[in-house]
C-alpha atoms as a printed R data frame, in Angstrom:
    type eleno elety resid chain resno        x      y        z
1   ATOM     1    CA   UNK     A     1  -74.329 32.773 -149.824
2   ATOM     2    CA   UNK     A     2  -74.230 33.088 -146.060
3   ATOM     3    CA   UNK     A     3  -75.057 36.110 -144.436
4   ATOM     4    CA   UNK     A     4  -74.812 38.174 -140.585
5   ATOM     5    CA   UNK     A     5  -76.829 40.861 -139.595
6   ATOM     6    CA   UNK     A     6  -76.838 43.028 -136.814
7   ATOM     7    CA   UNK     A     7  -80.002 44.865 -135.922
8   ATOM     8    CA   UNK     A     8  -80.628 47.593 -133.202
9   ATOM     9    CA   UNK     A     9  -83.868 49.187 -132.985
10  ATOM    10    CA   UNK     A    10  -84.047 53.014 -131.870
11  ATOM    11    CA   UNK     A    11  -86.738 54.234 -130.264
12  ATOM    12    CA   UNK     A    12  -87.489 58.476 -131.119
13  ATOM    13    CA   UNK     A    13  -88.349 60.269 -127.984
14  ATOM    14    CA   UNK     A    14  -91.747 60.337 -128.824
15  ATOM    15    CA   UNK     A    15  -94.149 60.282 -125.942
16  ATOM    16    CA   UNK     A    16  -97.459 59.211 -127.502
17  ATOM    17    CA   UNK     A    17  -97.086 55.694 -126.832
18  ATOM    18    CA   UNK     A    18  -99.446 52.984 -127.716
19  ATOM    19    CA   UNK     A    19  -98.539 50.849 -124.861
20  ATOM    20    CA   UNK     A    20 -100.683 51.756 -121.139
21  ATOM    21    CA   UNK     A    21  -98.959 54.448 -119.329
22  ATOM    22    CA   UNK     A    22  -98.256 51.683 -116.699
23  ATOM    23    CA   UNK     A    23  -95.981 49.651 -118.816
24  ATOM    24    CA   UNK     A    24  -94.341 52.694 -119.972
25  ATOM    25    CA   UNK     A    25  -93.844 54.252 -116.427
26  ATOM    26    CA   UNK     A    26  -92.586 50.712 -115.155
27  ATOM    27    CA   UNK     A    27  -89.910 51.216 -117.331
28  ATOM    28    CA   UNK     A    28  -89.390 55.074 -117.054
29  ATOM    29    CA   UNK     A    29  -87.091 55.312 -114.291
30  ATOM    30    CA   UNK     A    30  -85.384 59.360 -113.845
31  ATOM    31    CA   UNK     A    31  -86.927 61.795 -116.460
32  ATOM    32    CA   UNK     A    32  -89.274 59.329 -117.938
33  ATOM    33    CA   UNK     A    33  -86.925 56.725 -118.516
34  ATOM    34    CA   UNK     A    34  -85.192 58.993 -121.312
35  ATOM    35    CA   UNK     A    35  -81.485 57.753 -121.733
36  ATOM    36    CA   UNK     A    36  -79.510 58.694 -124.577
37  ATOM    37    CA   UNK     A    37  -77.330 55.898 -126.769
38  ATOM    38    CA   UNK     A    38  -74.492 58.024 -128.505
39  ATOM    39    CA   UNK     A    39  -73.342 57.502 -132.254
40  ATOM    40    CA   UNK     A    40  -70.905 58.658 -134.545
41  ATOM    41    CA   UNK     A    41  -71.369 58.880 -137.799
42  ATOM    42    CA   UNK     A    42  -68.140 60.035 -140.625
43  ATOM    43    CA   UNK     A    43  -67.103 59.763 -143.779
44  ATOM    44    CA   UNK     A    44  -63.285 59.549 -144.896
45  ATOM    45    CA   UNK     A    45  -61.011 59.625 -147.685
46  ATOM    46    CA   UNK     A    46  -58.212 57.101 -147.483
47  ATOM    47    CA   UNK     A    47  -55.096 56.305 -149.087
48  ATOM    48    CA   UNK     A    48  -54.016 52.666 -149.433
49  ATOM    49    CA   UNK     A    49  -50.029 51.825 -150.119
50  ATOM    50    CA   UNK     A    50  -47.359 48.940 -149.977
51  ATOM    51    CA   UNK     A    51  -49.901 47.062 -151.390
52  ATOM    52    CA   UNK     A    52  -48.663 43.280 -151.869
53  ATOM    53    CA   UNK     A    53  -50.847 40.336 -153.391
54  ATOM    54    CA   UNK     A    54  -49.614 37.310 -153.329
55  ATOM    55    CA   UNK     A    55  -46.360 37.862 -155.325
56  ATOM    56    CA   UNK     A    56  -48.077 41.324 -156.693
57  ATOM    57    CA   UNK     A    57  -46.795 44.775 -155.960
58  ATOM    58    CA   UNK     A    58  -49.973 47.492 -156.167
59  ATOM    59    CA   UNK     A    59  -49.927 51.044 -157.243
60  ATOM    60    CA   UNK     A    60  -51.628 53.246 -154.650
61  ATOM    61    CA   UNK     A    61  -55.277 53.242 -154.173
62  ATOM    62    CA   UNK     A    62  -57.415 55.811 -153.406
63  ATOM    63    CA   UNK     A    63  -60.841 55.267 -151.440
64  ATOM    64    CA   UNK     A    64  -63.890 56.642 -150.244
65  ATOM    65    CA   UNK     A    65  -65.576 55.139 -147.320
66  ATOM    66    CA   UNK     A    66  -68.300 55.262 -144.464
67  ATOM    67    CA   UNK     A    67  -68.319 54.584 -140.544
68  ATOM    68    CA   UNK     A    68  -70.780 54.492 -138.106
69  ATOM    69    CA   UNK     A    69  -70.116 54.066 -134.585
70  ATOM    70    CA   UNK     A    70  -72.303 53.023 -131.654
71  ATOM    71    CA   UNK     A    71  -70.808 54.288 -128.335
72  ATOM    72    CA   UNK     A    72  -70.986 51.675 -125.771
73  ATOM    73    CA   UNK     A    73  -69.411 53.698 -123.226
74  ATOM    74    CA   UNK     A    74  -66.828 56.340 -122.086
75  ATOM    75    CA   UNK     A    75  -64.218 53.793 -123.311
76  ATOM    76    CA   UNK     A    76  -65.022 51.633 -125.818
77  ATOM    77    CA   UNK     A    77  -67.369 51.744 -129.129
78  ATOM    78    CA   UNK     A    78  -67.829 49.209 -132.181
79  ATOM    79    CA   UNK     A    79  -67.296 50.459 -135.355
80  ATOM    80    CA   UNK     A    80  -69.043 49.292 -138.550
81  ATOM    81    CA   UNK     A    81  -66.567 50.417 -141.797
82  ATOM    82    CA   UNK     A    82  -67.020 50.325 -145.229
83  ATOM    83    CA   UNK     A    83  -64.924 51.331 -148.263
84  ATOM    84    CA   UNK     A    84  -64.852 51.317 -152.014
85  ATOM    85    CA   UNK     A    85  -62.202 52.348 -153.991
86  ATOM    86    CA   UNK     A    86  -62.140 54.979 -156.816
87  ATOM    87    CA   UNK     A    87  -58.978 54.003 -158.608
88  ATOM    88    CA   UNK     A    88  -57.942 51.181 -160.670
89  ATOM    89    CA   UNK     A    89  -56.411 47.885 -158.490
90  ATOM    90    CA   UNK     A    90  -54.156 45.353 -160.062
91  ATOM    91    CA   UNK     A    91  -55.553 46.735 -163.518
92  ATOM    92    CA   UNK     A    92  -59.599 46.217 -162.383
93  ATOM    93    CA   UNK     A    93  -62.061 48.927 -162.184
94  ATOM    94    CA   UNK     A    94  -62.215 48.826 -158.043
95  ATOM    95    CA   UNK     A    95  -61.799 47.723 -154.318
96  ATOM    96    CA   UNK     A    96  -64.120 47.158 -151.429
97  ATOM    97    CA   UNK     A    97  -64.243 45.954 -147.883
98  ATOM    98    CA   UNK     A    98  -66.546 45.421 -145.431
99  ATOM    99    CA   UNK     A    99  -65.401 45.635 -141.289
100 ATOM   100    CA   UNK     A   100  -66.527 45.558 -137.718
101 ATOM   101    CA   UNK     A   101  -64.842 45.218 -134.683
102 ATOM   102    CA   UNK     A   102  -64.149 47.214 -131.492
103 ATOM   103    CA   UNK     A   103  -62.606 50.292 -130.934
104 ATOM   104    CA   UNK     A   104  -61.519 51.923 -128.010
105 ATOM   105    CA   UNK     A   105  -60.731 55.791 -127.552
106 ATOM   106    CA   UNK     A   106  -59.367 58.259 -124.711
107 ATOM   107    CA   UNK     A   107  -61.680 59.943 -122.010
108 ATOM   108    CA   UNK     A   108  -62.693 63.236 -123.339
109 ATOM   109    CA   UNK     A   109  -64.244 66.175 -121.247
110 ATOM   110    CA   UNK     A   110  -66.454 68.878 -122.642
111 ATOM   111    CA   UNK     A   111  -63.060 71.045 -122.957
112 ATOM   112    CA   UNK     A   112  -60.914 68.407 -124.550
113 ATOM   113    CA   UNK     A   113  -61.146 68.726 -127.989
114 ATOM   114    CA   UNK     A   114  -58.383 65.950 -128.935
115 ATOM   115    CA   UNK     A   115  -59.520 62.270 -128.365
116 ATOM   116    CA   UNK     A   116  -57.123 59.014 -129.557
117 ATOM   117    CA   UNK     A   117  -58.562 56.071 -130.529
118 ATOM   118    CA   UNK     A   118  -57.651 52.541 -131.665
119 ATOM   119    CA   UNK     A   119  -59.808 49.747 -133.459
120 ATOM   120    CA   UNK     A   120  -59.201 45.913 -134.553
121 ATOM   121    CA   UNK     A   121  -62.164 45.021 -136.600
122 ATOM   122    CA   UNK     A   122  -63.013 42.173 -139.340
123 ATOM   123    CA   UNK     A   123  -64.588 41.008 -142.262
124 ATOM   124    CA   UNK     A   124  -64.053 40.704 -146.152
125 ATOM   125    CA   UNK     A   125  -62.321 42.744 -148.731
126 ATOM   126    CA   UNK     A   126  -62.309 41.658 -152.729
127 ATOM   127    CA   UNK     A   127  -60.149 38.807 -151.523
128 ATOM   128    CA   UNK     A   128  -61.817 37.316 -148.684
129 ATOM   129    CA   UNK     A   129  -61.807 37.436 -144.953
130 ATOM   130    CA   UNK     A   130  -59.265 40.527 -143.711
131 ATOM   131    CA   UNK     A   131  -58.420 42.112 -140.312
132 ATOM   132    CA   UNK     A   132  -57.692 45.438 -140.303
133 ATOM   133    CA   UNK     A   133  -55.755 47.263 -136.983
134 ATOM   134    CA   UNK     A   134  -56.145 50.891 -136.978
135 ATOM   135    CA   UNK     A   135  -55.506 54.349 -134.761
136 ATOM   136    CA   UNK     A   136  -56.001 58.140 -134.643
137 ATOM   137    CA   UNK     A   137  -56.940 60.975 -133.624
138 ATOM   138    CA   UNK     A   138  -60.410 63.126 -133.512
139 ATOM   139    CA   UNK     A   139  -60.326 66.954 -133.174
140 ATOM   140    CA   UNK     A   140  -63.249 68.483 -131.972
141 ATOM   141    CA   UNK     A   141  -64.533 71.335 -134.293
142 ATOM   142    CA   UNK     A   142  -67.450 71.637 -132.264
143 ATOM   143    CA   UNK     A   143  -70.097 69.257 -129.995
144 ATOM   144    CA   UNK     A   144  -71.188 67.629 -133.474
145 ATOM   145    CA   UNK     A   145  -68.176 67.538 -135.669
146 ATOM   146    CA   UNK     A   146  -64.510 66.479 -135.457
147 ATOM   147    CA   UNK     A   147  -61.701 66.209 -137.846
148 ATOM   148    CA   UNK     A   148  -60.230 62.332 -137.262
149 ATOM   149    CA   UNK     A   149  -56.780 61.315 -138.859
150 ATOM   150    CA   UNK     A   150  -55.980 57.541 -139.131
151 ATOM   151    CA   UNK     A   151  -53.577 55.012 -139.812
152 ATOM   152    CA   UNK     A   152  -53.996 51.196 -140.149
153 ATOM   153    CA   UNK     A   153  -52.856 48.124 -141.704
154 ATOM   154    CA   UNK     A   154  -55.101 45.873 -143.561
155 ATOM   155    CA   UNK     A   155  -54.550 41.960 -144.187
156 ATOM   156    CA   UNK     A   156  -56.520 39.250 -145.734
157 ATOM   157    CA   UNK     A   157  -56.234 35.869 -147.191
158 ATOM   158    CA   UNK     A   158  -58.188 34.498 -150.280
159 ATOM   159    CA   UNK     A   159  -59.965 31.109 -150.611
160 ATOM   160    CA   UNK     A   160  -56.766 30.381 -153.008
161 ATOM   161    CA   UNK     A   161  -54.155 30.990 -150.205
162 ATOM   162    CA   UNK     A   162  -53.334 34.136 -151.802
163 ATOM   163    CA   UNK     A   163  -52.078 36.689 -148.966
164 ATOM   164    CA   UNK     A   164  -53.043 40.590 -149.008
165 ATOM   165    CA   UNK     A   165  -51.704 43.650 -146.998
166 ATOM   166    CA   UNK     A   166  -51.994 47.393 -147.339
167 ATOM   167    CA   UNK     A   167  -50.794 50.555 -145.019
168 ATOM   168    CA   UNK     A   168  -53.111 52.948 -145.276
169 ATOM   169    CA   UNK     A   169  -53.710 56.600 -143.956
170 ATOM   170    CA   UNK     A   170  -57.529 58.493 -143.974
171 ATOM   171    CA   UNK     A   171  -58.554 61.838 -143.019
172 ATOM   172    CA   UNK     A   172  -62.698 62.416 -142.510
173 ATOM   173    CA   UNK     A   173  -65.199 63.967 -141.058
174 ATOM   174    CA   UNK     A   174  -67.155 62.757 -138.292
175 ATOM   175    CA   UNK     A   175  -70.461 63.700 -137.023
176 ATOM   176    CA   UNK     A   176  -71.578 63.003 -133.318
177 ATOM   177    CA   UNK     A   177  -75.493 62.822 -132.210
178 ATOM   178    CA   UNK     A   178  -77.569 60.913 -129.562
179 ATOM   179    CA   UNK     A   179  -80.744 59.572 -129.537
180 ATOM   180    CA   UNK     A   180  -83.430 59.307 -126.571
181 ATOM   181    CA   UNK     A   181  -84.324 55.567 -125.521
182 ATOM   182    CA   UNK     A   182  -86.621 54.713 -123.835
């Protein structure tokens, strides 16, 4: 088993610091160094359909899954997705995939409350290594939560040759925050 980890640390905007107030005022900078990192954070329904396995036709398949998203900047974000279905798949309990990519999304002022996005990320589903190419739209409820719609196409390949796609469609809930780094 091979594995890939990202890891980010986050720092809480804590002020009692154990290093010397010289080490933390070298790197302070405006407002004691505070910066914020932005991150999304939703979870979605989705609906998988024209699935196709090798020679196989699927019934639909209904999922539940996660995203978190760190905002790099005004533009562009990476995604990290994960899903797990609830309904039965080629006659076995379940379906799952793993993915993480890069997304990119609309500029979107404090009065905008619709933002369109698009991602391409990668990684495994129950066959092996898939791609999936999505895109949607968020709607603003308030500063922390949006509505987002989506739309995508999923494809992978097994270790057997065996070739998967699915169309699929998700509506979820999204929650925005920022942390203080410093």
């Amino acid at each position: 088993t091979f594995g890939v980890a990202l890891t980010h640390h986050i720092r809480s905007g804590d002020t009692n610091r154990t290093t010397s107030p010289d080490a933390a005022f070298a790197t302070a900078g405006s407002q004691n160094g505070a910066t914020f990192q932005a991150f999304r954070f939703g979870v979605f329904q989705q609906t998988e359909f024209n699935i196709r396995y090798r020679n196989l036709v699927g019934e639909t398949l209904q999922s539940v899954g996660l995203q978190g998203d760190a905002i790099l900047n005004d533009r562009w974000y990476i995604p990290l997705q994960a899903a797990v279905g609830y309904s039965a798949y080629f006659g076995y309990p379940g379906y799952g995939e793993v993915l993480t990519g890069l997304g990119v999304q609309t500029l979107a002022g404090p009065a905008d409350r619709m933002q369109f996005f698009g991602q391409l990320m990668a990684g495994a589903n129950v066959h092996g290594p898939a791609v999936k190419a999505s895109g949607g739209l968020r709607y603003a409820l308030n500063e922390q939560l949006a509505l987002q719609a989506e739309a995508g196409r999923t494809a992978a390949r097994s270790s057997s040759g065996g070739r998967f796609s699915a169309d699929s469609l998700s509506l979820g809930l999204i929650y925005r925050f920022s942390v203080v780094q410093r």
